[in-house]
C-alpha positions in Angstrom: 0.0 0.0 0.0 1.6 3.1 -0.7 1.6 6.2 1.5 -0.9 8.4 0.1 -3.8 5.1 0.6 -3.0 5.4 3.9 -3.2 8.6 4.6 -6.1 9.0 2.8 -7.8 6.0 4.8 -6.4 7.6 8.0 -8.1 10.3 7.1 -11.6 9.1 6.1 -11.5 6.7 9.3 -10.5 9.8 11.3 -13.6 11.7 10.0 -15.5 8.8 10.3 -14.8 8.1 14.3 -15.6 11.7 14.9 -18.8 11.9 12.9 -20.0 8.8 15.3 -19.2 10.3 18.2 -20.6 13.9 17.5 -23.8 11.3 16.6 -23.8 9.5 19.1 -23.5 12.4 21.6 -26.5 14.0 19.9 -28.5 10.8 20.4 -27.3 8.7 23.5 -25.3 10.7 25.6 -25.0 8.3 28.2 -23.2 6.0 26.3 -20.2 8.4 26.1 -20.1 8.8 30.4 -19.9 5.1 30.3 -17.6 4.3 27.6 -14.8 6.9 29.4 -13.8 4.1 31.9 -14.1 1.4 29.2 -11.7 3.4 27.1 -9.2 3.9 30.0 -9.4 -0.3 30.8 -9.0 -1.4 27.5 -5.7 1.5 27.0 -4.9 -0.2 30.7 -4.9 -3.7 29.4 -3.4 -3.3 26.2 -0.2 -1.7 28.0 -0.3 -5.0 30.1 -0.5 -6.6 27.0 2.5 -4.7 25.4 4.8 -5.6 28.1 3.9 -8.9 28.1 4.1 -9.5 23.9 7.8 -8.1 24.2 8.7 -11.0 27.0 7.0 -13.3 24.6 8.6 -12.4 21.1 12.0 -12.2 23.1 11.2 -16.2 23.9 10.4 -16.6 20.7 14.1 -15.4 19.3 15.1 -17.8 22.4 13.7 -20.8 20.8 14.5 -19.7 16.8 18.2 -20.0 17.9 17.8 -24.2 18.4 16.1 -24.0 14.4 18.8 -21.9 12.9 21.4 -24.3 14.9 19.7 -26.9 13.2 20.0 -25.4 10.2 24.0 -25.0 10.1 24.4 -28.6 11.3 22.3 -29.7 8.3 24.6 -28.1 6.0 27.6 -29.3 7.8 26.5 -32.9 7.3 25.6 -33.4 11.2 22.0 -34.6 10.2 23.6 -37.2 8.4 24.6 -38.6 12.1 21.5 -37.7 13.5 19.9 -39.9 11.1 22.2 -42.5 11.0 22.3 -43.6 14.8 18.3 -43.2 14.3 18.0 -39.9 16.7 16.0 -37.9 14.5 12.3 -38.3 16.0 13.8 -37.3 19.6 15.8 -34.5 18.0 12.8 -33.1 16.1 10.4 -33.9 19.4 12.7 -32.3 21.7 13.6 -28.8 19.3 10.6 -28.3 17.0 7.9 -28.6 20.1 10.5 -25.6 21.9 10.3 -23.7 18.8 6.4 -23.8 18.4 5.7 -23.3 22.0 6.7 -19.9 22.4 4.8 -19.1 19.2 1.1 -20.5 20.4 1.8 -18.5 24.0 1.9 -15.6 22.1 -1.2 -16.2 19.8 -3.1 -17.1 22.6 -2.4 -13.8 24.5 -3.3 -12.0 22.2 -6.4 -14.1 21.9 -7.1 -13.6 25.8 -6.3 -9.5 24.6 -8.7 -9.6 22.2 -11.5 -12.0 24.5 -11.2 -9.7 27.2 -11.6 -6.8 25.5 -14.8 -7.8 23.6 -16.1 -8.9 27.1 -15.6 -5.3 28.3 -17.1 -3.7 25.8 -20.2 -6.4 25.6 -21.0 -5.7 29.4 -20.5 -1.7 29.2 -22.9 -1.6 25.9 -25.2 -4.2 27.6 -25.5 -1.9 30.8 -25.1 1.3 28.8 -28.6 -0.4 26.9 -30.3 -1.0 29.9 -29.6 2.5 31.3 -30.9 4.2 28.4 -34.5 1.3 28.3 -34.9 2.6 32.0 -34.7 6.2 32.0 -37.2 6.3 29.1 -39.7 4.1 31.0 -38.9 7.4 33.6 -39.8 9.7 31.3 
């Protein structure tokens, strides 16, 4: 994509983000006291998040260093040996599950990122939803 796309879609999703919220303010102006704290807890967890991903990719590197060990013994002939004294599914249990390991912790925190999140969000619009159905049966 080159740069003036994405400036351009910047841009229209900039106006776009404002236009709902001067809309929403207009219609439902509860929804923007309640979504304050909502915005501050998911700002909250994605620094969490941030800090977390880093210790996570750094494992990652950890673990690529056994693969690209494995690599420069293959071209040395060392696999040859591996195979021949019949080491090879202990060698690939042993390295390839350390590689991949790292790798699904950090997919599934950014899963439990992105479920907790949505879970937020699902409870403030739910109660945010009710508010509004109540005070109208008020007025």
């Amino acid at each position: 994509m080159e740069i003036p796309d994405l400036v351009g879609d910047i841009d229209f999703k900039a106006i776009l983000f404002l236009g709902i919220i001067a809309v929403i303010s207009q219609v439902a102006w509860q929804v923007l006291t309640v979504s304050i704290p909502v915005i501050a807890d998911c700002i909250w967890y994605q620094q969490y998040y941030i800090s977390s991903a880093r210790e996570l990719s750094r494992l990652v590197g950890v673990c690529n260093a056994l693969v690209i060990q494995n690599f420069a013994e293959t071209i040395s002939g060392a696999t040859t040996m591996i195979r021949s004294s019949d080491q090879e599914s202990i060698f690939q249990d042993t390295h390839m599950n350390a590689y991949s390991r790292p790798s699904f912790c950090n997919s599934a925190a950014m899963q439990w990122l992105c479920f907790r999140m949505d879970m937020i969000n699902s409870i403030t619009f739910a109660f945010c939803l009710s508010l509004s159905l109540f005070q109208k049966e008020l007025i």
